[in-house]
N, C-alpha and C positions, 0 to 999 in steps of 0.2 A: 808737411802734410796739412791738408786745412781742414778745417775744425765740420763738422759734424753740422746740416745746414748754409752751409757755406756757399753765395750765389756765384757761379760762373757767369764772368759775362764778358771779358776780356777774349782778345785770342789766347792770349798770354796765360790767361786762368785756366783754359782749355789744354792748350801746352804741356802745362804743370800736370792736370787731371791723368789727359794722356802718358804722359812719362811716368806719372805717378801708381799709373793701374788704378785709377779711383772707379769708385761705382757712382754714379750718378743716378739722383733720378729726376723725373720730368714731372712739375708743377705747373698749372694752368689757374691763375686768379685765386690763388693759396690754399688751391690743395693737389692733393697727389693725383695726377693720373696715372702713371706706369712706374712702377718699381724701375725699370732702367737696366744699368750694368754697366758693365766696361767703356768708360771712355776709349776709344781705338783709334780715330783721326777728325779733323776738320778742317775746313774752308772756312772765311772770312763769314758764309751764309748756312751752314748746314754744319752738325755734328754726328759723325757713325758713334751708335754704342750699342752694346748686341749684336752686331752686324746689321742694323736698320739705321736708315740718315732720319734725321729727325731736322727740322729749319728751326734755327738760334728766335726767329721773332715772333715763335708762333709758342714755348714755354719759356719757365725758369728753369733753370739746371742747376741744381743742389747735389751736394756732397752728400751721400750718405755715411751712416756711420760702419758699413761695412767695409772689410780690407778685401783685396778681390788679388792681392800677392799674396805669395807662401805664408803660413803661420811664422814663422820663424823672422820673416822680416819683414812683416805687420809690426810684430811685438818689438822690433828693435827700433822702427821709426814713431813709433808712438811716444 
């Protein structure tokens, strides 16, 4: 699981996010704009999270420190 801040910018890190049920959120010149939520899928150019495509060049995509799985295996992968 990645740490709390943690910049996506891979596919590969997206990947991970997605499989992982991470919450993400969307940072623009260091600060937050949108709370975010579910990493759900991506392209090479765009990433779904909440069900809205957001474009990879246009923020930062941070790991929040929410778990958006069960309680039960939150607490186990931490």
């Amino acid at each position: 699981m990645y740490q709390t801040g943690f910049i996506l910018k891979t596919e590969a890190d997206f990947d991970n996010a997605i499989w992982m049920a991470s919450h993400v959120e969307l940072w623009q010149r260091g600060e937050l704009v949108h709370q975010g939520g579910v990493a759900e899928t991506q392209t090479a150019f765009w990433v779904r999270i909440g069900g809205v495509i957001y474009f990879k060049f246009s923020y930062d995509f941070r790991v929040s420190g929410q778990c958006a799985l069960a309680e039960e295996t939150c607490k186990r992968i931490q």
